[in-house]
C-alpha positions, -999 to +999 in steps of 0.1 A: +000+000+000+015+032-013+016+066+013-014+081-009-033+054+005-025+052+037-035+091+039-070+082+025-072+052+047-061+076+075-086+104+067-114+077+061-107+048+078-114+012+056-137-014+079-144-050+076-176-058+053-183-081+082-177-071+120-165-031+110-136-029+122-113-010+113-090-025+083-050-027+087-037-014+058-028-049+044-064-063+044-085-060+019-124-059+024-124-086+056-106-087+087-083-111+093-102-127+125-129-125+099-115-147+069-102-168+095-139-181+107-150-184+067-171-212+069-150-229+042-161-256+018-127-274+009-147-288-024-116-280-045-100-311-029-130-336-043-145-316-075-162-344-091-181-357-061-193-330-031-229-314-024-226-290-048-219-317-079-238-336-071-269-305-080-256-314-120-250-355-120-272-361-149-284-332-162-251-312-173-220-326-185-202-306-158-164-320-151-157-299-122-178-280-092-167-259-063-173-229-041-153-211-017-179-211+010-209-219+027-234-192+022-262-183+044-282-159+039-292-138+070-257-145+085-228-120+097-212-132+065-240-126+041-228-091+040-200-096+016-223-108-011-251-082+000-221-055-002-208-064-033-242-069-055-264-039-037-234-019-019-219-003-050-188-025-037-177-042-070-141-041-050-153-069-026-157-093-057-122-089-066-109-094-037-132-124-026-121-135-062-082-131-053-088-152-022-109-178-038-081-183-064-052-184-041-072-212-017-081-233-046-046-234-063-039-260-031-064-284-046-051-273-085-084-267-091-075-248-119-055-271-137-063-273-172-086-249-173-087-226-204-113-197-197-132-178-170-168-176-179-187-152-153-226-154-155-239-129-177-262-098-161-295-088-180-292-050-196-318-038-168-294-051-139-267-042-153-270-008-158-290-009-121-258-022-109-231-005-132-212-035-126-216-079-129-210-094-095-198-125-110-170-106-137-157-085-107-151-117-092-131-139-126-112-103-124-096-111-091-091-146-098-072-138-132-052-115-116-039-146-096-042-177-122-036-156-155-065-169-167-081-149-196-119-137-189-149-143-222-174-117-215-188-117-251-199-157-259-229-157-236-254-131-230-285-131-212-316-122-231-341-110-206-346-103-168-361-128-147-381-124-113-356-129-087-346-165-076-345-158-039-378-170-033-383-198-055-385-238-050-359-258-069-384-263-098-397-227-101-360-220-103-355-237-127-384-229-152-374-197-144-344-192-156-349-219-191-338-207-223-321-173-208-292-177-220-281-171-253-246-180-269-231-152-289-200-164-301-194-200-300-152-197-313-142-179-281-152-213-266-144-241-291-120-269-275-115-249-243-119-263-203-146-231-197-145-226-161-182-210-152-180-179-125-209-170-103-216-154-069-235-177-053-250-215-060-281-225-044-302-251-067-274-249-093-308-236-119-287-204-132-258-225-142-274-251-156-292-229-180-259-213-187-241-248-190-274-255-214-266-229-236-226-237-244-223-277-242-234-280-277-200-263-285-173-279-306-145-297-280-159-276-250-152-288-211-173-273-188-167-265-151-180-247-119-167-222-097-189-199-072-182-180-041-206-200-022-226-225-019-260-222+000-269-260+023-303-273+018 
């Protein structure tokens, strides 16, 4: 951290997206006591067969699935995603992205893996947002693995109602046939590694793993932030 920052962080202090305290000026969006209790998944050490997999056994040909975390929803820890898609905090996703990337290099989760996919935002969001939750997040882990980022192969045509609500099934027919593929040689005979916030019936990326498996040579995989328990 360079002494321009330090003044800004000195003038107005940085806090934890979790507990507020009051950042050092080495951490980045979480306290350290804070990351420390993430309720971590540790998926990226059995990527073919864990909860979260198991969502796509039979219906997608999905290689690999993980997510950093366990996510639920009215928890201390919930902020970080309520920051990051409602807080005007796109920073958070990069720097949740950073960390997911550096904890799943242990399990080489990203071995062979060509491209970063992020989940495509609806017009209406996006420019509601001014940023995609899910791209913020392949930014932080590319600045770790390298990995180059497709933003232009998939697009979603329309808005949906939100998911929060919905049973696995209503999920599901709600998001069928949103996803359209744009430009199927970005993807052709690459290992596309799929990039989302968070995974709770696995309906989003399915219809997104719907939209690109018909792709010449393609290999598909899975990578969220978390992962909600039924």
């Amino acid at each position: 951290m360079n002494w321009w920052t330090r003044l800004l962080d000195f003038i107005s202090p940085r806090l934890c997206v979790v507990c507020g305290k009051r950042l050092s000026p080495t951490e980045r969006s979480v306290c350290s006591a804070c990351l420390l209790h993430f309720p971590r998944t540790t998926y990226q050490f059995t990527p073919e067969d864990n909860p979260m997999a198991q969502l796509f056994w039979h219906l997608a040909p999905i290689e690999r699935t993980a997510a950093y975390v366990y996510y639920e929803p009215h928890s201390e820890m919930a902020q970080i995603v309520y920051q990051l898609k409602y807080g005007q905090r796109p920073d958070i996703g990069e720097d949740m992205g950073r960390l997911m990337a550096i904890e799943m290099e242990y399990g080489r989760f990203f071995e062979g893996i060509d491209v970063l996919l992020p989940v495509p935002l609806s017009r209406k969001r996006l420019r509601q947002r001014g940023y995609n939750q899910s791209e913020r997040l392949a930014y932080g882990i590319h600045e770790i693995t390298g990995l180059p980022i497709i933003t232009k192969a998939l697009r979603r045509k329309h808005f949906v109602q939100s998911q929060t609500k919905l049973s696995r099934h209503e999920r599901q027919e709600n998001v069928m046939d949103m996803f359209e593929l744009k430009e199927d040689t970005l993807l052709r005979n690459k290992h596309v590694l799929l990039i989302d916030d968070i995974c709770t019936t696995g309906a989003t990326l399915l219809a997104c793993a719907d939209a690109i498996k018909q792709v010449d040579g393609i290999r598909i995989s899975i990578l969220t932030y978390g992962f909600t328990r039924s």
